[in-house]
Phi, psi and omega in degrees: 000323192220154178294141171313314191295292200323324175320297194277335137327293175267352144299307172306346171296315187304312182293323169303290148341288195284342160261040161250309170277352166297329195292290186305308184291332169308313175280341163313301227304313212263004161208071149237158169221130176291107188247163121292154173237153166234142196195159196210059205255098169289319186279343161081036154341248163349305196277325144318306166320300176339283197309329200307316169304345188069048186251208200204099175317120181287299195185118132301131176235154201268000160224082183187144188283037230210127172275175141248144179196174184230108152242156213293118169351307226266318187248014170288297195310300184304343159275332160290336162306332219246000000 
């Protein structure tokens, strides 16, 4: 089906790829923090900022006031603010 050289041409593409993409989640891990909010935010107040700050909605959850998000070190003081 495929040529050796091509073969081995897409694998080293792959391996390459895929430790760029190992690289890059490894530098989120370390400067993201996973938080809860407790919030009694109807209007989706709360959840916008999150996103605004450049986190990321985890779980809402429905009978508890409370997000989950993951968001950038850098933006826990401006999220604790609100």
């Amino acid at each position: 089906m495929f040529s050796s050289r091509r073969t081995t041409v897409m694998v080293g593409f792959f391996v390459l790829l895929g430790g760029t993409a190992v690289s890059a989640a490894i530098q989120q891990l370390e400067t993201t923090e996973i938080v809860l909010v407790q919030t009694s935010d109807d209007d989706g107040a709360v959840t916008a900022a999150i996103t605004d700050l450049g986190g990321t909605i985890i779980m809402e959850y429905d009978y508890l006031d409370v997000i989950a998000a993951e968001i950038p070190l850098g933006s826990l003081d401006e999220l604790s603010a609100l």
